[in-house]
C-alpha positions in Angstrom: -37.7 -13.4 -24.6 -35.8 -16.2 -24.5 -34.1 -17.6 -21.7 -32.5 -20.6 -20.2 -33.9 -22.4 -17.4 -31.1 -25.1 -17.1 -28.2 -26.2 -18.2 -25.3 -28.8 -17.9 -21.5 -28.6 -18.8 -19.8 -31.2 -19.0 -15.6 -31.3 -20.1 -14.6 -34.2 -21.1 -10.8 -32.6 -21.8 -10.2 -29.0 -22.1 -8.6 -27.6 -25.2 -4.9 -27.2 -25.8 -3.6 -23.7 -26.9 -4.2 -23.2 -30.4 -6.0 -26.6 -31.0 -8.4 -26.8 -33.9 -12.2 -27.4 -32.5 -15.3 -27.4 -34.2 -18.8 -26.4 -32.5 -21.9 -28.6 -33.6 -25.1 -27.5 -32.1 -28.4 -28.7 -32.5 -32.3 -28.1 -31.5 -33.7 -31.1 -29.2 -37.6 -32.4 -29.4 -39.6 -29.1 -27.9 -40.9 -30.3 -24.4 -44.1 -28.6 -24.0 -42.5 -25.3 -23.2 -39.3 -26.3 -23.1 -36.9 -26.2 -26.1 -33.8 -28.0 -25.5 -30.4 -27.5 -27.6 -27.4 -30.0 -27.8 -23.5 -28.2 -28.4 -20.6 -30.1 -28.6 -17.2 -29.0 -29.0 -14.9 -31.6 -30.9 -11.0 -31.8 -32.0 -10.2 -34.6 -34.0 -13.6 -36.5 -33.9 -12.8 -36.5 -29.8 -16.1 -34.4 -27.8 -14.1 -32.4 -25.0 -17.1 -30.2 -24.0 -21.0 -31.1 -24.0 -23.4 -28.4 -23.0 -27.0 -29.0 -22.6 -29.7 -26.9 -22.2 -33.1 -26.1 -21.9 -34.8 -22.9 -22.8 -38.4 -21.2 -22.5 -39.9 -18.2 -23.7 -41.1 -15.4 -21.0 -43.1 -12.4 -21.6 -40.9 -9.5 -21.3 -42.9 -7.3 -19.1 -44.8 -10.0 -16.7 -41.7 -12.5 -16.3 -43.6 -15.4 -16.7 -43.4 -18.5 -19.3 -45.6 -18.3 -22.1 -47.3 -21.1 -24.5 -45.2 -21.4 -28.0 -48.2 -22.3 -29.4 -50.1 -19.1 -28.6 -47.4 -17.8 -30.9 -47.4 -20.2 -34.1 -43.8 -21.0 -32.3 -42.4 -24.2 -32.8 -39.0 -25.6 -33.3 -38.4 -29.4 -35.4 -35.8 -30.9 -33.2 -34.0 -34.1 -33.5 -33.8 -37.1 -31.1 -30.2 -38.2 -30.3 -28.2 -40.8 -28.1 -27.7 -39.0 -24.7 -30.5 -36.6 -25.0 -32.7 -36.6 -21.8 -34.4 -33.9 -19.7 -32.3 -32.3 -17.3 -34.2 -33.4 -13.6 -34.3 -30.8 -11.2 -31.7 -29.9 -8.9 -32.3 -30.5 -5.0 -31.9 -27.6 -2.8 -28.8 -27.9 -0.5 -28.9 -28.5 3.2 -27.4 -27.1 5.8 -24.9 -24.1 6.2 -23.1 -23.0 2.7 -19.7 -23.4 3.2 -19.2 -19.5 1.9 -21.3 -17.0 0.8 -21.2 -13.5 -0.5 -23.6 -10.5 -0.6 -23.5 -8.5 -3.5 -25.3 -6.2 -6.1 -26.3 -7.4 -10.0 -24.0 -5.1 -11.6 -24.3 -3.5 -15.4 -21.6 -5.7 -17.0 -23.3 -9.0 -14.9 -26.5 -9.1 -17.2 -27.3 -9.5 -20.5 -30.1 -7.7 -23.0 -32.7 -9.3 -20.7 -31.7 -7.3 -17.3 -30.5 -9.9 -15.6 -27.4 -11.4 -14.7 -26.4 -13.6 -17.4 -26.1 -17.8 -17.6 -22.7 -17.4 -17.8 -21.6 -15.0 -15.5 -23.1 -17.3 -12.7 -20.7 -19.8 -13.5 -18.3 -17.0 -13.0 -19.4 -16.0 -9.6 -19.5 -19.8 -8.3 -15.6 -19.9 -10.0 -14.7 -16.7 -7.6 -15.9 -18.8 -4.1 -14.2 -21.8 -4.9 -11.1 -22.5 -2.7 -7.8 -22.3 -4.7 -7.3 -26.0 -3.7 -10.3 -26.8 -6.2 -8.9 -25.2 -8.9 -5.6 -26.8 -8.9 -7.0 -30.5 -8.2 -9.7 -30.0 -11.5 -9.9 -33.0 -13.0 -10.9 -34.1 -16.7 -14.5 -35.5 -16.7 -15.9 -32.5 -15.0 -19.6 -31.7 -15.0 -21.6 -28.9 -13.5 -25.1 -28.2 -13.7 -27.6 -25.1 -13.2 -31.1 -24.8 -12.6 -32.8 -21.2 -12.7 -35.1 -20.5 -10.9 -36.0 -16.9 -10.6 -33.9 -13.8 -12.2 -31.8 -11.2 -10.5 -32.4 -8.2 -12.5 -30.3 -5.7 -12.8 -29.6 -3.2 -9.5 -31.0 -5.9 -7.3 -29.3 -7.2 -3.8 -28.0 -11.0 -4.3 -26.1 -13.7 -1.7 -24.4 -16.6 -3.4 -23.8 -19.5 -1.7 -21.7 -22.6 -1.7 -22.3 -25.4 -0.4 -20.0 -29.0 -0.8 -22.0 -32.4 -0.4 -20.3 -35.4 1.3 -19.2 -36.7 -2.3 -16.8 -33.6 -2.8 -19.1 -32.3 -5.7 -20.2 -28.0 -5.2 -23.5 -26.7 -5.2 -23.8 -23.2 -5.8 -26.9 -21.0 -5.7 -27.8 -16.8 -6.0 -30.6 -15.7 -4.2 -32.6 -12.4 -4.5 -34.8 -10.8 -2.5 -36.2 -8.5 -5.7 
């Protein structure tokens, strides 16, 4: 299976109603197991979205990465300006600012069984104050790391936490 272990957004200017984008995506250099992919989303020859992220394989029944190469799998990516890694993420300190206890829910996860990439930024979107929502600003980036999976059925707390900069960390943890 396929899955990503990170990824970064990053809006450079959100779309108008009814504006004309295209979507360029594109396979990165393989990393050893890592396969990272490059999408941009342009109007006009302008980027106003940049996604980047890096996937691995996983055996379906153990959960756990596998070799490409054991599988005669491997993908000819391309080397471009502003392609690097992503680093890992620190782990936040202290007391999240708010939390919520929950349960992965059918229409949360994807053909994998667990809650999908997306609907995490989802559930970070619902515990953000209202105030951050209506002071977004342009030039926005946020960032995931995934660690383990919550699978479908399972118990879940996500948390958010704000550094002293103002920028939101936000993390789902499991217990299953």
């Amino acid at each position: 299976l396929w899955v990503i272990t990170q990824q970064e957004l990053k809006i450079n200017r959100l779309p108008a109603y009814d504006e004309k984008i295209t979507i360029k995506t594109r396979p990165g250099r393989q990393l050893h197991l890592f396969f990272p992919r490059y999408t941009e989303f342009i109007s006009n020859g302008l980027v106003l979205v940049e996604v980047k992220t890096l996937w691995i394989l996983i055996d379906e029944k153990t959960r756990k990465a596998v070799f490409p190469d054991r599988y005669n799998i491997h993908i000819e990516g391309e080397s471009a300006p502003g392609d690097f890694p992503l680093p890992r993420i620190k782990s936040p300190s202290g007391d999240p600012e708010i939390q919520n206890d929950s349960r992965a829910l059918y229409s949360e996860c994807d053909i994998n069984g667990h809650i999908n990439n997306s609907r995490y930024f989802d559930i970070c979107d619902d515990l953000m104050k209202k105030e951050d929502h209506e002071n977004f600003s342009h030039d926005f980036r946020l960032r995931a790391e995934y660690s383990e999976e919550i699978l479908i059925d399972n118990d879940y707390r996500s948390e958010l936490f704000r550094s002293n900069d103002g920028s939101i960390l936000f993390q789902g943890i499991s217990d299953g």
